[in-house]
C-alpha positions as CSV (number, residue, x, y, z in Angstrom):
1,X,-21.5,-23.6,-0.1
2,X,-20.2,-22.4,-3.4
3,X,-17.9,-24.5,-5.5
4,X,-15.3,-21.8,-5.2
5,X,-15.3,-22.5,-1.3
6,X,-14.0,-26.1,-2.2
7,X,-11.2,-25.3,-4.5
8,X,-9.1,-23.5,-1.0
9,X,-6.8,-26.4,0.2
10,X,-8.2,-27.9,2.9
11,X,-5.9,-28.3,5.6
12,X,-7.6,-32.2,7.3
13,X,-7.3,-33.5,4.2
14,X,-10.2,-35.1,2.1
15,X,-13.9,-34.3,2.5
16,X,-15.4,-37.0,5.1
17,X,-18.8,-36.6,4.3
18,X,-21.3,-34.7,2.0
19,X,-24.5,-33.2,3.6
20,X,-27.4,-30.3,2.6
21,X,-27.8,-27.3,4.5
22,X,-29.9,-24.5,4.8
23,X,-32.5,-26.7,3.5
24,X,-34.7,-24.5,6.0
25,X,-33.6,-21.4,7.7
26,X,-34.0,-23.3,11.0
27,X,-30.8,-25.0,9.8
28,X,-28.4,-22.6,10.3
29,X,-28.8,-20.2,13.6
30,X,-26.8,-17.7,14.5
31,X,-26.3,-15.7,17.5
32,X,-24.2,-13.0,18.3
33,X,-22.2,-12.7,21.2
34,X,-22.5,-9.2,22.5
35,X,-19.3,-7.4,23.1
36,X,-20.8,-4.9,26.2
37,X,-23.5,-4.3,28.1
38,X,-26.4,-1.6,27.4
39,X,-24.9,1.4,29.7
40,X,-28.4,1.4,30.7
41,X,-29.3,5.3,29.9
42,X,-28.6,7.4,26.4
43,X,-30.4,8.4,23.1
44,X,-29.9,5.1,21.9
45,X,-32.4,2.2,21.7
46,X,-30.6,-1.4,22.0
47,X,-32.8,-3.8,20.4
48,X,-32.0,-7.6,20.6
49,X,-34.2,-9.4,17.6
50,X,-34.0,-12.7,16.5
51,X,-34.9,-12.7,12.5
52,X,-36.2,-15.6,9.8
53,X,-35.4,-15.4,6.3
54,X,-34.4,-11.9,6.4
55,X,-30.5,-10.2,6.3
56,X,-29.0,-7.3,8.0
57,X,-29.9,-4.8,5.9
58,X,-33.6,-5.8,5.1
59,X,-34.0,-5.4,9.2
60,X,-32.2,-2.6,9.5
61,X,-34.3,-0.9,7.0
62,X,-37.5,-2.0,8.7
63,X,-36.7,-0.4,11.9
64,X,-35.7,3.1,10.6
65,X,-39.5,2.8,9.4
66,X,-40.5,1.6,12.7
67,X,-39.0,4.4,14.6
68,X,-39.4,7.0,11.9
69,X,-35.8,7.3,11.3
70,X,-33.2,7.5,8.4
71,X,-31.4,4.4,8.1
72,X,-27.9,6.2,9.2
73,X,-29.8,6.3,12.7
74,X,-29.8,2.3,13.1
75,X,-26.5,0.3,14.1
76,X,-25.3,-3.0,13.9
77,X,-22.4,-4.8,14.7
78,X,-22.2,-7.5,12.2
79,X,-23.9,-8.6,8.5
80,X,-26.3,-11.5,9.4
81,X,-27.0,-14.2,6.2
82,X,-30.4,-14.0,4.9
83,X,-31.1,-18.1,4.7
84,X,-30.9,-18.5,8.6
85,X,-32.6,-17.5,11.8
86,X,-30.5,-15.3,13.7
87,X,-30.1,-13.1,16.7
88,X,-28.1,-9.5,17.0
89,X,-28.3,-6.4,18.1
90,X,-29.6,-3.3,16.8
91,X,-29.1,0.6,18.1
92,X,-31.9,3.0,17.4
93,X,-30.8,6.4,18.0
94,X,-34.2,8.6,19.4
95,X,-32.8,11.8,20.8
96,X,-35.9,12.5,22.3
97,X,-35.5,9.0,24.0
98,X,-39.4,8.2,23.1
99,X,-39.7,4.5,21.5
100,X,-42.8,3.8,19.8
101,X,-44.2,0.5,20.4
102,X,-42.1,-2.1,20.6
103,X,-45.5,-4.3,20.0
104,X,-46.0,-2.8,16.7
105,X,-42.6,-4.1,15.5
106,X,-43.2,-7.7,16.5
107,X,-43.8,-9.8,13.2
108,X,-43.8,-13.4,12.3
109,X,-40.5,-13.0,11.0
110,X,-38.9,-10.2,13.5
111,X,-39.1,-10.7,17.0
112,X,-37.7,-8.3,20.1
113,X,-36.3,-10.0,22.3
114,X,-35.0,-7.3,24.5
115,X,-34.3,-3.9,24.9
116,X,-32.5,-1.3,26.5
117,X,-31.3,2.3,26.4
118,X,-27.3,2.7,25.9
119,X,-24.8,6.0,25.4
120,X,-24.0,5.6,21.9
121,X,-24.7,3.8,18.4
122,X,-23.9,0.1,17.7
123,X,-20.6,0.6,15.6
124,X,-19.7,-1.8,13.2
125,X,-17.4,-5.0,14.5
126,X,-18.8,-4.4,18.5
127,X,-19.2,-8.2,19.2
128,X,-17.5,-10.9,21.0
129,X,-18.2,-13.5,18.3
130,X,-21.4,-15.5,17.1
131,X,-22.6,-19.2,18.5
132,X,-23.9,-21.2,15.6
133,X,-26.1,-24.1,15.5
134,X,-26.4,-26.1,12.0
135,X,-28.4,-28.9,11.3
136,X,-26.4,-30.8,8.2
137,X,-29.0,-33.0,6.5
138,X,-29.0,-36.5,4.1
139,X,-25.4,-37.0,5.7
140,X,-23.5,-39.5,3.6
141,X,-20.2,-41.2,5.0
142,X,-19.3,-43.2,7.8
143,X,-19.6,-41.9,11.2
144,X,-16.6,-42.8,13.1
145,X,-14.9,-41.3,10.6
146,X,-16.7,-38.3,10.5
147,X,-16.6,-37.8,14.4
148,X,-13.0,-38.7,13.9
149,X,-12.9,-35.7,11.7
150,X,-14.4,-33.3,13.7
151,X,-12.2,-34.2,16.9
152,X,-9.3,-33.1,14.8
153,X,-10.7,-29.8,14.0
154,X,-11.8,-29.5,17.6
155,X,-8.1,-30.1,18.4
156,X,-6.4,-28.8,16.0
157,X,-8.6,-25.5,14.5
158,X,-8.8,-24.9,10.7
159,X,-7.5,-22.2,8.2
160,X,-9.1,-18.8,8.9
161,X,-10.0,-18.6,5.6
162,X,-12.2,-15.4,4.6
163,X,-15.7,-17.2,3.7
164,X,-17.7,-16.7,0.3
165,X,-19.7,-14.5,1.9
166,X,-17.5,-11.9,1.8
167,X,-17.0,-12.3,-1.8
168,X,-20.4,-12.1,-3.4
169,X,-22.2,-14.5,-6.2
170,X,-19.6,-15.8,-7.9
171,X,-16.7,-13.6,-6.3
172,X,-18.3,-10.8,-8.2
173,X,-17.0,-8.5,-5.5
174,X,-13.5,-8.6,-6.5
175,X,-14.2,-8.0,-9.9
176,X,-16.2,-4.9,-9.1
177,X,-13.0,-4.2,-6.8
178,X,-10.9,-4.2,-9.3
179,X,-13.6,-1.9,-11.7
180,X,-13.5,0.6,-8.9
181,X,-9.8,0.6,-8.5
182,X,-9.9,1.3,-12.2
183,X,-12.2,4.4,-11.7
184,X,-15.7,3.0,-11.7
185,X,-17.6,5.3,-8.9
186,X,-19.4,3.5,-6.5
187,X,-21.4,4.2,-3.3
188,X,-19.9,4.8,-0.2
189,X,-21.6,1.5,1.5
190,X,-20.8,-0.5,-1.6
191,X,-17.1,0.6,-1.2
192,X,-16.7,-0.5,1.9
193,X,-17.1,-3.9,0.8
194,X,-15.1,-3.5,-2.0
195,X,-12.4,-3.0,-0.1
196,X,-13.0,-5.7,2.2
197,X,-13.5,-8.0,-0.7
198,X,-9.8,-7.1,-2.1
199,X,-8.2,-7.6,1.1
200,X,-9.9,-10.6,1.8
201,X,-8.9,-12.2,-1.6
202,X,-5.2,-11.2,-0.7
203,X,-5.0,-12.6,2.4
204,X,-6.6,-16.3,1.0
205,X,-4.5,-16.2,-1.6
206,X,-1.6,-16.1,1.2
207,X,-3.2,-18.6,3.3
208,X,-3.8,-21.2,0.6
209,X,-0.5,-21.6,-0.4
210,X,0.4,-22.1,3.6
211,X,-1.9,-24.6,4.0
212,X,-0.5,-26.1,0.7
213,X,3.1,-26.1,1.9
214,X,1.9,-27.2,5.4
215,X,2.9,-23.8,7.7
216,X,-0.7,-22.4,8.4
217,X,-0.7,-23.7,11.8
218,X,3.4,-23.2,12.5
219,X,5.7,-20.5,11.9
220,X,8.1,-19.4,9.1
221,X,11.4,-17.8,10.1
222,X,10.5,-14.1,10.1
223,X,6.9,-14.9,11.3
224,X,4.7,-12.0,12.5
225,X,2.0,-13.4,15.7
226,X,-0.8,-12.2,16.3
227,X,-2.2,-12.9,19.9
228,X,-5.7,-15.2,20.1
229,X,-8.7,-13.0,19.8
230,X,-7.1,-9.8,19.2
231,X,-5.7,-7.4,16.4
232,X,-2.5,-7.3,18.8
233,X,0.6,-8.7,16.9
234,X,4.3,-9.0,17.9
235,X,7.4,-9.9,16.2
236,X,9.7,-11.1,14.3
237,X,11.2,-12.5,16.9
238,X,13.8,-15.9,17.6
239,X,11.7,-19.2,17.8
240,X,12.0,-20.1,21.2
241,X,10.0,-22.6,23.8
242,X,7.7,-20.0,25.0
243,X,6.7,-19.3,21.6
244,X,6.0,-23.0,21.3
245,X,4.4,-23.9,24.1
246,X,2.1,-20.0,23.1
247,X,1.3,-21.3,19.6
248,X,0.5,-25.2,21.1
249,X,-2.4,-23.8,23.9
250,X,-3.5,-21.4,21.1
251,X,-2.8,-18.0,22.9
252,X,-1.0,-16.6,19.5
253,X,-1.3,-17.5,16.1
254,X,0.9,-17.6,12.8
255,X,-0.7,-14.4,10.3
256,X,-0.7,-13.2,7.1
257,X,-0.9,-9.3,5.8
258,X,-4.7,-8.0,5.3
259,X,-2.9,-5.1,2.7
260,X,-2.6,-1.7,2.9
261,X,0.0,0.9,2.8
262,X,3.4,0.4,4.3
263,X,5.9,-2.1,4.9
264,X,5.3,-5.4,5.2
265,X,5.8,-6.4,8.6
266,X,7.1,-9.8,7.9
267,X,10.8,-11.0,7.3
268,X,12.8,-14.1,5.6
269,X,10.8,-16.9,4.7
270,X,7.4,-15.3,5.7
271,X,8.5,-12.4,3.3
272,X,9.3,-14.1,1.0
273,X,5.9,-16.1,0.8
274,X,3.8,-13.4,0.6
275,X,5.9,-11.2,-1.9
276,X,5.7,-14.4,-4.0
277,X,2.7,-15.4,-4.3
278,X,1.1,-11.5,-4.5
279,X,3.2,-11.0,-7.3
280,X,0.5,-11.8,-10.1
281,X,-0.8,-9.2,-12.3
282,X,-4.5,-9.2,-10.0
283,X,-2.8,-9.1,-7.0
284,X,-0.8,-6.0,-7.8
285,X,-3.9,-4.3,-8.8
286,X,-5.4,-5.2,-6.0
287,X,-2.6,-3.9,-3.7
288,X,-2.3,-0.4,-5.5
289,X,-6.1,-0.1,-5.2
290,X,-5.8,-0.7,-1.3
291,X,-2.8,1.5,-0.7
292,X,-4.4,4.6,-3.0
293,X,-7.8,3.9,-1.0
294,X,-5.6,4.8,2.0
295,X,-6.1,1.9,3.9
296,X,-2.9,0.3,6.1
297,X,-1.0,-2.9,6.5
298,X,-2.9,-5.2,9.1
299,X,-2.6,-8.9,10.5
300,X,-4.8,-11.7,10.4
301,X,-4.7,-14.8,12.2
302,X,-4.0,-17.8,9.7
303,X,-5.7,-20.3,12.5
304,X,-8.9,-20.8,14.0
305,X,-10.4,-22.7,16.7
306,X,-14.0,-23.1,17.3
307,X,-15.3,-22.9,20.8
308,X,-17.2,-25.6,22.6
309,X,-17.7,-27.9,19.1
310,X,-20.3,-30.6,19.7
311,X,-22.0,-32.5,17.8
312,X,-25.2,-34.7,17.7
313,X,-27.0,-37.2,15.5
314,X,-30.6,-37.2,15.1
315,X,-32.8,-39.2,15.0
316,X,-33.4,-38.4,11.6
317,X,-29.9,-39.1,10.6
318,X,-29.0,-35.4,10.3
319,X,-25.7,-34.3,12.2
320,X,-26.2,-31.2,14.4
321,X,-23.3,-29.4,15.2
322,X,-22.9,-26.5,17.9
323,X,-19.9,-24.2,18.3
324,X,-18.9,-20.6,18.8
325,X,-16.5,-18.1,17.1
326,X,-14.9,-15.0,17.3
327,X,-16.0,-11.9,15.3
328,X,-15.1,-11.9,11.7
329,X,-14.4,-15.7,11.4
330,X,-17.0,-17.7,9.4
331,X,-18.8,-21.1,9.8
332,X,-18.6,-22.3,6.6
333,X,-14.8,-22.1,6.7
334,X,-15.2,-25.1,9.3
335,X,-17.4,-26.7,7.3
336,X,-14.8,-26.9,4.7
337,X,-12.5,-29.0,6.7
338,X,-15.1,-31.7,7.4
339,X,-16.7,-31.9,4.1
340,X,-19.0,-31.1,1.1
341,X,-22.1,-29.2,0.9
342,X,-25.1,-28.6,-1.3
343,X,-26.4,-25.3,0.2
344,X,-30.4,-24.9,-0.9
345,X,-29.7,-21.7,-1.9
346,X,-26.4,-21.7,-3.9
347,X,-27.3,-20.2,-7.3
């Protein structure tokens, strides 16, 4: 985990251990939960593979060879890290519905696990979520406080910060944002990410300060909620017990703008926030860039909740932890709240 990762306020407080990971890729497996079921019938060829050592792209570009396709036939529903083992879900669309081998894609480094025909292509976002397994290695601090730790985050959740994935090498992505926005020409796929780079930077710059002032996990007057595990939001509305008793079982959540064109959904002190702190020079580039691009004002939840954290020492003394999340929200932004890392492959 980058050193820019750490500076975010953490919400729990101080780091309660430090630890390595992805000291092999073994050490951090990802799977993705699959948002549907293969219809069964269609042009398209739903492959399950579980990868080492290799990211989305790489694969993707390795079955349009298989198949004897252009790469804008294969779709995926997430970006997959290259230091991990991981499973997803690939479309291959074969209009003539004839596969060749599935043998002669097995590797030592790609396996199929399954396959199936389906209707249409594997869009983008099209999954439930991911279950991770991470093996944290050379763990230093003491353990009850450690599990004590990790209880609160089971409990409690942890700011849905955008992770540094989503930023680049040394948040190079929002400087090239910000190039592009200035009329740098880029490629279509590159500017995609661009854009999700600038809004991301936006909304953890809103987040941040929440966490600092203490009202990421409860509302402001004028709060906007977005319901658990959906893009659905509701409000301004009165505080009332419902709400409360909503926001305590984790059905809706607290949110903060992802930026776009268009008012601000938000009112009074929740206004007022996020007027104030994306009032900086960057941030106002940043927001003319995303409202020229076209793109509109959206929510995003300012709490998360792993699924089903537990946790288990080895023998070895490494702490493995196991837990699931929903699409778009990243491990290492749990990882935060428990401590520090020295990630093998940091630059």
């Amino acid at each position: 985990m980058s050193d820019e990762s750490n500076t975010l306020p953490r919400a729990a407080g101080t780091p309660v251990l430090s630890a390595r990971i992805r000291t092999v890729p073994e050490d951090f497996f990802v799977e993705e939960i699959d948002g549907f079921e293969a219809s069964g019938s269609g042009e398209h060829l739903l492959l399950t593979i579980e990868k080492r050592g290799m990211n989305t792209a790489f694969a993707a570009k390795r079955i349009a060879a298989w198949a004897g396709v252009g790469e804008a036939a294969i779709g995926y529903a997430g970006l997959k890290d290259r230091h991990a083992v991981t499973r997803q879900r690939f479309s291959v669309h074969l209009p003539k519905r004839v596969a060749p081998d599935i043998d002669s894609l097995q590797s030592d480094d790609l396996r199929v696990l399954a396959h199936a025909w389906h209707a249409k292509k594997l869009p983008r976002g099209a999954l439930a979520g991911n279950r991770f397994v991470l093996r944290l290695r050379e763990v230093a601090g003491d353990r009850a406080v450690i599990e004590d730790r990790l209880r609160t985050i089971a409990d409690q959740g942890v700011p849905n910060y955008f992770g540094e994935q989503r930023f680049g090498r040394g948040g190079g992505n929002v400087v090239n944002a910000l190039a592009m926005f200035a009329g740098r020409r880029v490629h279509r796929d590159q500017r995609t990410h661009l854009l999700s780079a600038a809004r991301s930077e936006l909304f953890n710059r809103v987040l941040a300060v929440r966490v600092a002032e203490g009202s990421w996990n409860r509302p402001l007057a004028g709060e906007v909620w977005i319901l658990d595990g959906s893009r659905s939001v509701f409000g301004p509305e009165p505080w009332n017990e419902t709400l409360a008793e909503r926001l305590a079982c984790f059905d809706i959540h607290p949110s903060a703008p992802l930026w776009g064109e268009g008012a601000l959904r938000s009112t009074e002190d929740a206004l007022e926030l996020e007027q104030r702190v994306l009032s900086d020079e960057m941030s106002l580039k940043l927001r003319s860039g995303l409202e020229k691009a076209g793109l509109r004002q959206e929510r995003r939840a300012t709490r998360l909740r792993p699924q089903a954290l537990h946790w288990e020492w080895r023998e070895d003394g490494s702490l493995q932890l196991t837990f699931a999340l929903p699409s778009g929200a990243y491990a290492t932004t749990v990882l935060a709240e428990l401590g520090e890392f020295a990630d093998a492959h940091d630059a």
